[in-house]
C-alpha positions as CSV (number, residue, x, y, z in Angstrom):
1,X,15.1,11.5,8.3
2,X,11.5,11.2,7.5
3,X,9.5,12.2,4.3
4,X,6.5,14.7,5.0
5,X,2.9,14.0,3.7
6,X,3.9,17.0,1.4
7,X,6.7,15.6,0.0
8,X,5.1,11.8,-1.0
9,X,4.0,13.5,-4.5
10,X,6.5,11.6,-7.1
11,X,6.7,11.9,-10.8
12,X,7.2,9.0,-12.7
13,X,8.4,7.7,-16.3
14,X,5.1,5.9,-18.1
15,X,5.0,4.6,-21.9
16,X,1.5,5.6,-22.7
17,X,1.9,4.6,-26.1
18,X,4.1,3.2,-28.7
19,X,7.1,6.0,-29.1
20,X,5.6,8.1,-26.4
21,X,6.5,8.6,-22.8
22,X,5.2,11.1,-20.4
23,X,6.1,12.2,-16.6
24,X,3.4,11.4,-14.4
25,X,2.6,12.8,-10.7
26,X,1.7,10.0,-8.3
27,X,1.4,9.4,-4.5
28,X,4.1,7.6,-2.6
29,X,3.2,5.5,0.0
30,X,4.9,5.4,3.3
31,X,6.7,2.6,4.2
32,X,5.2,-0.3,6.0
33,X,7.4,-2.3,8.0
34,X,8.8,-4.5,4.8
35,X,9.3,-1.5,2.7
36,X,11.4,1.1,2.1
37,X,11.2,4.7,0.5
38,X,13.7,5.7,-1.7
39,X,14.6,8.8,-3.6
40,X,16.3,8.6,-6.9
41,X,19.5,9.9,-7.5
42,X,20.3,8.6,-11.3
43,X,18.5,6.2,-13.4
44,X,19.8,4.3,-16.7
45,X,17.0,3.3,-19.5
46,X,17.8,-0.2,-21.0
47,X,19.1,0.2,-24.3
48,X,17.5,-3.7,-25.1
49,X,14.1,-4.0,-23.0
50,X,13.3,-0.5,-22.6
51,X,13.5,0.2,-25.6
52,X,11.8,-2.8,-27.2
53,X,8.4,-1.5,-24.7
54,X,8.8,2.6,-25.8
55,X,8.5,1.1,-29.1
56,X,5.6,-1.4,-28.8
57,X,7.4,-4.3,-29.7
58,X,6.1,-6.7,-26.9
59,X,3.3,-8.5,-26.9
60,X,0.4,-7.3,-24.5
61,X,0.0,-10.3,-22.8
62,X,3.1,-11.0,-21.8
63,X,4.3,-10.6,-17.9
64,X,6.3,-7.2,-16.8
65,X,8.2,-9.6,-14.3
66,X,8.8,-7.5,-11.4
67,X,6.0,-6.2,-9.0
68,X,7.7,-2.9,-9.0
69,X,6.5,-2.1,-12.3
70,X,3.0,-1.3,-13.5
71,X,0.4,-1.1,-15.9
72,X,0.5,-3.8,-19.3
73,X,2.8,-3.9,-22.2
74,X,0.0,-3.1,-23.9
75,X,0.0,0.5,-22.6
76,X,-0.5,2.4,-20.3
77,X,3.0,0.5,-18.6
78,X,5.6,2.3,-16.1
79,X,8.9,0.0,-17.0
80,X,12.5,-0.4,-15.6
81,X,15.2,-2.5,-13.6
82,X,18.1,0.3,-13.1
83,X,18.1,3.2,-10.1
84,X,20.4,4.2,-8.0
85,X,19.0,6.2,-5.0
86,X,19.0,6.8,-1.2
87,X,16.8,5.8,1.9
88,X,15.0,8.6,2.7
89,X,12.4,6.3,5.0
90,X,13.2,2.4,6.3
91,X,11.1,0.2,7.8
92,X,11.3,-1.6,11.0
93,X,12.3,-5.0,9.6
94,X,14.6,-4.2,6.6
95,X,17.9,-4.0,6.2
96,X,18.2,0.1,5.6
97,X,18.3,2.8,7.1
98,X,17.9,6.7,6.5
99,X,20.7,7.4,4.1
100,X,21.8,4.1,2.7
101,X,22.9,4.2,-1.0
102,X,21.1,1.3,-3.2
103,X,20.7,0.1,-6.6
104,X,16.8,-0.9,-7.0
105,X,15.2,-2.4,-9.4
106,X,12.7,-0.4,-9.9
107,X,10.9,2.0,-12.7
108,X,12.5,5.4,-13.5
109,X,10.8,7.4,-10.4
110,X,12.0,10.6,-8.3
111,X,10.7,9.0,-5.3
112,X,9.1,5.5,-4.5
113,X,8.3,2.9,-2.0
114,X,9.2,-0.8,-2.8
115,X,9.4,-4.1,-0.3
116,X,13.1,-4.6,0.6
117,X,13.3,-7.7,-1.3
118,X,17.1,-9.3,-1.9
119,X,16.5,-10.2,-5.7
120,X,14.8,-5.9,-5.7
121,X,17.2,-4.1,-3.9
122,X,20.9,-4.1,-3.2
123,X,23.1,-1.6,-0.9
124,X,26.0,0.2,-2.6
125,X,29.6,0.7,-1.3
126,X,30.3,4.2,-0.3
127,X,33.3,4.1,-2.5
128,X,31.0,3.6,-5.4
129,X,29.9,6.7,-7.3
130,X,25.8,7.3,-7.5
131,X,27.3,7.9,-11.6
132,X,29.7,6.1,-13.2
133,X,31.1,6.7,-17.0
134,X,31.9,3.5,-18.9
């Protein structure tokens, strides 16, 4: 299954302030070889972390950690480590293909392209639902 050039338009989840958030539409690279493109099926914001950022309540300096995230802590910042989604474009030397379920660590996104990184992304038995209720 491929993505079209139309459909690489994403809207993503940005803290662009203390106590404010806002979608905003971006472009979604296609994938090079290392990479993989991913749409989002359910996301979870972190009751601790994310939560501590919407707020302002890290410092600006401070590292976001994970190169799927962007901006600073001291705002502008696109934040999070919890999506489930599905392969909608792989590339040549990754692990996925079209239509694999994985959990990615990356920010709360409709559609993205990330490298396929062990520590980034993880498949997901079939058995296991894209939702789950404590």
């Amino acid at each position: 299954m491929s993505t079209a050039a139309a459909d690489r338009r994403a809207r993503g989840l940005w803290f662009t302030a203390a106590r404010q958030a806002e979608l905003l539409d971006e472009e979604v690279a296609a994938p090079r070889d290392d990479q993989v493109t991913i749409r989002a099926l359910t996301s979870m914001v972190s009751a601790g972390t994310e939560m501590l950022i919407y707020r302002g309540q890290i410092p600006a300096e401070d590292d976001l950690g994970l190169e799927t995230c962007a901006g600073s802590f001291g705002f502008p910042v696109k934040y999070a480590y919890q999506v489930v989604g599905e392969v909608v474009e792989a590339g040549t030397a990754t692990r996925f293909r079209p239509g694999d379920r994985v959990f990615a660590r990356h920010p709360h996104q409709d559609l993205f392209t990330m490298r396929d990184v062990s520590m980034l992304l993880f498949e997901l038995p079939d058995e296991l639902p894209a939702e789950r209720e404590r």
